[in-house]
C-alpha positions as CSV (number, residue, x, y, z in Angstrom):
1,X,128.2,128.5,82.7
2,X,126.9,125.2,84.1
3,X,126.8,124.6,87.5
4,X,128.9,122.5,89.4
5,X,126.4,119.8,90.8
6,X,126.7,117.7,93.6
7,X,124.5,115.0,92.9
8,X,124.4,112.8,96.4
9,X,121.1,113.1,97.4
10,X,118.9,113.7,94.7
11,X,115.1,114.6,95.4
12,X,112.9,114.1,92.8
13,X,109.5,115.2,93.2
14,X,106.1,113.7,93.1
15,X,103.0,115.6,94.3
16,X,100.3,112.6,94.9
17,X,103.1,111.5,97.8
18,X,104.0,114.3,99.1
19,X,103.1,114.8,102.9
20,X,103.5,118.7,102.9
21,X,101.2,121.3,102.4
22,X,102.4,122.5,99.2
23,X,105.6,121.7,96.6
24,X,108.0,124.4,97.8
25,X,107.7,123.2,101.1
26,X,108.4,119.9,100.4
27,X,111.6,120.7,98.2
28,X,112.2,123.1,101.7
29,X,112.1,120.4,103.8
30,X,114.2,118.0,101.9
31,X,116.6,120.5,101.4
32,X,117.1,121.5,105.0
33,X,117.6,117.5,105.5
34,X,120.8,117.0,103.3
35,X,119.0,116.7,99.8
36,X,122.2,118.3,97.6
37,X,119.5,118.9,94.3
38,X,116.4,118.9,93.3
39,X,114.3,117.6,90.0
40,X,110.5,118.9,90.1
41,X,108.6,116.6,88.2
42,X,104.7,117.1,87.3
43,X,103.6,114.9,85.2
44,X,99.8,115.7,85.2
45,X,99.9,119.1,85.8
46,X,99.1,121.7,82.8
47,X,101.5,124.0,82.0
48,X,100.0,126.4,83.5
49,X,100.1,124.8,87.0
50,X,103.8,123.7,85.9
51,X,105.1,127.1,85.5
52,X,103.7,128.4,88.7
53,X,104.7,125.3,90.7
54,X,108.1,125.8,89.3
55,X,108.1,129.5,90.0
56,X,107.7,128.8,93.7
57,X,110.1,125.8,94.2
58,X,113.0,127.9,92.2
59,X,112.3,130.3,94.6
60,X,113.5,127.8,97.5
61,X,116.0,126.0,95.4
62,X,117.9,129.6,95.2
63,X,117.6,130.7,98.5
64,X,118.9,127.8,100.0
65,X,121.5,127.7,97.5
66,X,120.9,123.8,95.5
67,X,120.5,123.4,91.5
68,X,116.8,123.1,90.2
69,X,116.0,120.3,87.3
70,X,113.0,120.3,85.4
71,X,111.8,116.6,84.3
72,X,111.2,116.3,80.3
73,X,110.0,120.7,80.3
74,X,113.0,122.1,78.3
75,X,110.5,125.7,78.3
76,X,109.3,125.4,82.0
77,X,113.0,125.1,82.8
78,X,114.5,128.0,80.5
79,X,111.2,130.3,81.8
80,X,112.2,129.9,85.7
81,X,116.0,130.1,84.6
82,X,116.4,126.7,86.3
83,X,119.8,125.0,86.0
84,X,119.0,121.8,83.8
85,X,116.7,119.5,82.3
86,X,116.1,115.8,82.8
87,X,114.5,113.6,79.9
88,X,113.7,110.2,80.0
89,X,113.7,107.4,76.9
90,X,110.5,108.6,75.7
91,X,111.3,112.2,76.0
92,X,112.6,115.2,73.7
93,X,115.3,113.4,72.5
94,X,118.5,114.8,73.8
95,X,119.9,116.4,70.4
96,X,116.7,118.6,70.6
97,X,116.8,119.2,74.0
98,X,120.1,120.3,74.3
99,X,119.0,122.5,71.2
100,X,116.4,124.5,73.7
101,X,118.2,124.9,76.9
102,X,121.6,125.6,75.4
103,X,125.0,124.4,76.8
104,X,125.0,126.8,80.1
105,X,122.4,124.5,81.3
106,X,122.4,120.9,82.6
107,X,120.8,118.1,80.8
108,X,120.4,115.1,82.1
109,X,119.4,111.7,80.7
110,X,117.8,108.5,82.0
111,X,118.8,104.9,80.9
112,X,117.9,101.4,81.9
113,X,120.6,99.7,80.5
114,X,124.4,99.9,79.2
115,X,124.1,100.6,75.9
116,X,121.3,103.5,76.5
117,X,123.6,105.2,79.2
118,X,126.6,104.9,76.7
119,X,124.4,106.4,74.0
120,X,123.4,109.1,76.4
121,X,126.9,110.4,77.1
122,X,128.1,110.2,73.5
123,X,125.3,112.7,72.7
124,X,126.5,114.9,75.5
125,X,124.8,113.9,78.3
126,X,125.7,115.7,81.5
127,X,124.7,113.0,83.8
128,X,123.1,109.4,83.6
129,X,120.2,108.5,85.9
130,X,119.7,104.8,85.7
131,X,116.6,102.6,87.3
132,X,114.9,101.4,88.4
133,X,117.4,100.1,90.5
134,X,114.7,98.5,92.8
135,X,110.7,97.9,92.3
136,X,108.8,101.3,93.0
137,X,105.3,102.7,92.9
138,X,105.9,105.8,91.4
139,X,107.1,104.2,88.1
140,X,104.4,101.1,87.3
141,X,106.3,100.4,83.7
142,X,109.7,99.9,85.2
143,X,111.4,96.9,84.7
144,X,114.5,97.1,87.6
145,X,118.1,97.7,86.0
146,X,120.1,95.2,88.3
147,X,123.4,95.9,90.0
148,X,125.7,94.2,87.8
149,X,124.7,96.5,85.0
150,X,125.0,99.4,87.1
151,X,128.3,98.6,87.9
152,X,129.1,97.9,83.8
153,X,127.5,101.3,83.7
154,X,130.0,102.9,86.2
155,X,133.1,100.9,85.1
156,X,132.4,102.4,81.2
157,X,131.2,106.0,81.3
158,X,133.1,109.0,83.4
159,X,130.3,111.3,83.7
160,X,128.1,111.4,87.2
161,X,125.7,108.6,87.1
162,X,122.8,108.7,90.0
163,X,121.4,105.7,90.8
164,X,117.3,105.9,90.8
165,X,114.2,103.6,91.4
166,X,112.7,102.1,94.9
167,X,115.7,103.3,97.0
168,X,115.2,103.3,100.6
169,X,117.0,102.8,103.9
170,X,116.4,99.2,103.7
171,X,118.2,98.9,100.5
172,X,120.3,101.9,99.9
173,X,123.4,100.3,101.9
174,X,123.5,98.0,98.2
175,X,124.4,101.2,96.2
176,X,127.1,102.5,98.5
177,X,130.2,101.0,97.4
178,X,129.7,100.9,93.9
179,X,131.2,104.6,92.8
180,X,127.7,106.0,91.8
181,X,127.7,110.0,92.1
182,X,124.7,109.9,93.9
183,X,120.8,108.1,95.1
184,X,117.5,110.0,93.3
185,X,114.9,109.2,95.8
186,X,111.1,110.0,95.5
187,X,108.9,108.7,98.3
188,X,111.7,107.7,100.6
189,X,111.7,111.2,101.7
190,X,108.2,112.9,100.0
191,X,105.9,110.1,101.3
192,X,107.4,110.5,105.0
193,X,106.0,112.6,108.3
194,X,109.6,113.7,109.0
195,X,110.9,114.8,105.8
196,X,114.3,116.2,106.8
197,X,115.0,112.9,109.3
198,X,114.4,110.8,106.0
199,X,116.8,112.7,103.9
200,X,119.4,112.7,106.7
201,X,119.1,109.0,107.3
202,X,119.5,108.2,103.5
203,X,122.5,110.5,103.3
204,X,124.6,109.3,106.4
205,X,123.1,105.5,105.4
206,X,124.9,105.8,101.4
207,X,127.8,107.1,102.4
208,X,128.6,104.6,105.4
209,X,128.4,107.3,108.1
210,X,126.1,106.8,111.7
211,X,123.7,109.5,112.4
């Protein structure tokens, strides 16, 4: 059965940022500061170093009770049992995705634009991440998705969309009253000295409340 996610403040991963000593205590950290789930994303590691990485952090993930994601590994995420899978455009595509993991497991699916995010959740798609929202380091290719079309985005589909890309505390307050499901945030909270302070000042700052 797929778990019920609540997708507010979603931490995805990125190791060259991170100011902890090791993954699982970055993911523990972000966790203990609001962060409702978690997407480990490796990129240049080999699978090796992917599996074990991912062993470790679903160990966290569990015991602090928030849903694991695996970016664009449908067999790193069925061989830690984590709850879903997140591809991207140049990905698995989702029909073969959703083929590996099953349907007891989350699959989500990035998109840039309207018609990729309608695609998306045709095919099945259990939630939309759509970015960049706003110019970021960690992704050097991406052009930035503007508001409008997230809002077109959120007016047409019914499924969770989490808004992703450059998002801040300078420039999350933009998101906040357009109906998104939730902020994915990389080095807003991995790049920073006080990892749990970041995630609970993005949190209170998206949903309008003071710290």
């Amino acid at each position: 059965m797929k778990p019920n996610i609540d997708y507010t403040l979603y931490l995805v991963t990125d190791r060259a940022l991170m100011t902890a000593g090791s993954m699982e205590a970055c993911v523990e950290q972000a966790i203990l500061g609001g962060c409702t789930v978690v997407q480990l994303r490796e990129k240049t590691a080999s699978s090796h170093a992917f599996f074990q990485t991912a062993v470790r952090v679903r160990e966290v993930t569990a015991r602090l009770g928030v849903p694991l994601i695996i970016n664009d590994r449908a067999d790193i995420a069925l061989s830690v049992d984590a709850d879903g899978l997140h591809i991207g455009q140049n990905d698995l595509p989702y029909e073969a995705a959703r083929r590996i993991v099953g349907h007891d497991k989350i699959v989500g699916v990035s998109a840039h634009n309207l018609e990729q995010a309608r695609r998306a959740a045709e095919m099945g798609a259990d939630y939309i991440g759509v970015g960049a929202m706003f110019a970021t380091g960690t992704k050097t290719d991406a052009n930035p998705t503007s508001i409008d079309e997230l809002r077109r985005i959120r007016r047409e589909l019914n499924i969770p969309i989490v808004a992703i890309g450059g998002i801040n505390k300078n420039n999350v307050s933009h998101l906040k009253d357009i109906g998104v499901n939730g902020i994915a945030v990389v080095s807003a909270i991995v790049a920073e000295q006080d990892m749990v302070g970041a995630a609970q000042e993005l949190k209170a700052l998206f949903q309008g409340e003071h710290l």
